[in-house]
N, C-alpha and C positions, 0 to 999 in steps of 0.2 A: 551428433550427441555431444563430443567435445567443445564444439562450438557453443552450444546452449550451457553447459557445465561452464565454460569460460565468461560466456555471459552475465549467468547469475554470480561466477564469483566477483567479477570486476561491480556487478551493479550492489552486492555486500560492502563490497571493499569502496564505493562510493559513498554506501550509507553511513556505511562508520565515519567517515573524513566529513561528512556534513553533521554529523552526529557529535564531534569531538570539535568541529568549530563553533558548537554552539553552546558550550558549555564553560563559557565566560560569566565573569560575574552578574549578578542580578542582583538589586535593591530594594524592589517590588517585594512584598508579602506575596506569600498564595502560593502556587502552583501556576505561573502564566504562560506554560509552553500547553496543558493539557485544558482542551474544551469542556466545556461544564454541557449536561444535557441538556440538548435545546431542539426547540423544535425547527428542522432544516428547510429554508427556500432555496429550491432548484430551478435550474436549469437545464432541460437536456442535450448535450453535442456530442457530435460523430469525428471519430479519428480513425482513419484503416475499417479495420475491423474491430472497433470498439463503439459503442454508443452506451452514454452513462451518464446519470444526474451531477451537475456538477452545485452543490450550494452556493448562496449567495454570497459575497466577500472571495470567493475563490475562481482559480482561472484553470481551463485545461491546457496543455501542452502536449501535442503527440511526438511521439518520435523517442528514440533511445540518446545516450550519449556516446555510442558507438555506431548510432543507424540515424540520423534525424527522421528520417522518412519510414524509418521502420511503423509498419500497420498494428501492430499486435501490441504495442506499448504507449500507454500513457500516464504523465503527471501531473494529479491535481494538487494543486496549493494555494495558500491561503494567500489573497493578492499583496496584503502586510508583511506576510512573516512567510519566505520559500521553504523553512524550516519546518510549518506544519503541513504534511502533505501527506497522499494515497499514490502509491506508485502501481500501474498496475500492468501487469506481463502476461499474456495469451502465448499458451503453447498446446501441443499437442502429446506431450512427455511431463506424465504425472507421475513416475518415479523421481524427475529432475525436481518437480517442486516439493517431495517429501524431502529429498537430500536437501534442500536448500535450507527449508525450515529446522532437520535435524540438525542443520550445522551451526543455525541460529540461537536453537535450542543448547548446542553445546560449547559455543562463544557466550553464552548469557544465563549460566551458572541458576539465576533465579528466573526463570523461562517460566511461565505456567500456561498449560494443556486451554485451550481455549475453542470454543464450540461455538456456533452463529448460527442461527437458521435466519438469512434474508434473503430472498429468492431462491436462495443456491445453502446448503447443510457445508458452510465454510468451518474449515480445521486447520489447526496450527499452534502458535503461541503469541504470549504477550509477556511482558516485563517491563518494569524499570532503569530505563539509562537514564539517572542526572535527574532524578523528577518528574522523567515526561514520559510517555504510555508511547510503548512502540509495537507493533504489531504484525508476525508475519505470519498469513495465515492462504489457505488455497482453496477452489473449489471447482465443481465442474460446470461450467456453465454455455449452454446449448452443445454439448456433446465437442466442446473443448475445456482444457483446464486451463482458469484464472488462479494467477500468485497475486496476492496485493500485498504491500508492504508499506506502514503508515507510519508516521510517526505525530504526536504529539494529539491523536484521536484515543479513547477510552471505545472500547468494543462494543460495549453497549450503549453507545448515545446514539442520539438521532442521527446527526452528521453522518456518522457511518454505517448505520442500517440504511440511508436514503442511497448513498452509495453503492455499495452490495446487492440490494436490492432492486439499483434499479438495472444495474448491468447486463449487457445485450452484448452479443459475439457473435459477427459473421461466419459462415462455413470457413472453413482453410481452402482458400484459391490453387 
């Protein structure tokens, strides 16, 4: 249980450090970190115990930055920008991913209560760092619990319903 509580906080305390390196200036009009809705081509590939759409322009990465070869974790990101991405963590301790999100929730002051039903009745939150749509949110999927945590995706476009949606979770070995 410490170990997974240590996990998730070093994999927060990641996000925040890629989160605060990307918030250098920009020239561009718009909003260019957050996807506008569109409709998503996939891909589907298997890492460990994960198998999941991955959309077109994006790449999967298994593995943690404390486990490479860890089964239960993967990163998709946009092959452009590492910056927009779905990080997603299989466990089997779904108090750990409420605490996670609570903590989420109370590091980011303007947090709001967010609901999904794609495959899986996904709960958590969402907010704004710096412009760009981040999102941690959790669900149970095949009688394990999925954390995802995104950034620069809006919760209801495509991209990320194709994701959630398509999510598949081996038994725990």
């Amino acid at each position: 249980m410490r170990k997974l509580i240590t996990f998730t906080a070093v994999v927060m305390a990641i996000l925040c450090c890629f989160a605060m390196a990307s918030c250098g200036g920009n020239s561009s009009s718009g909003d260019a970190n957050s996807q506008p809705a569109q409709q998503a081509e996939v891909k589907t590939e298997t890492w460990g115990n994960i198998t999941v759409a991955v959309p077109d322009g994006m790449k999967l990465k298994g593995g943690s930055v404390l486990d490479e070869k860890d089964p239960d974790v993967v990163n998709i990101s946009k092959e452009d920008n590492a910056m927009n991405y779905f990080l997603i963590t299989i466990s089997d301790d779904e108090d750990s991913a409420k605490s996670g999100i609570e903590a989420t929730r109370e590091a980011n002051k303007g947090a709001k209560d967010v609901s999904i039903d794609a495959g899986a009745k996904w709960t958590g939150v969402t907010y704004d760092f710096s412009g760009t749509d981040v999102m941690h949110i959790y669900a149970t999927v095949d009688g394990r619990i999925a954390t995802v945590q995104s950034y620069g995706f809006k919760s209801d476009d495509e991209v990320t319903k194709s994701v959630l949606s398509s999510l598949k979770v081996a038994a725990k070995k």
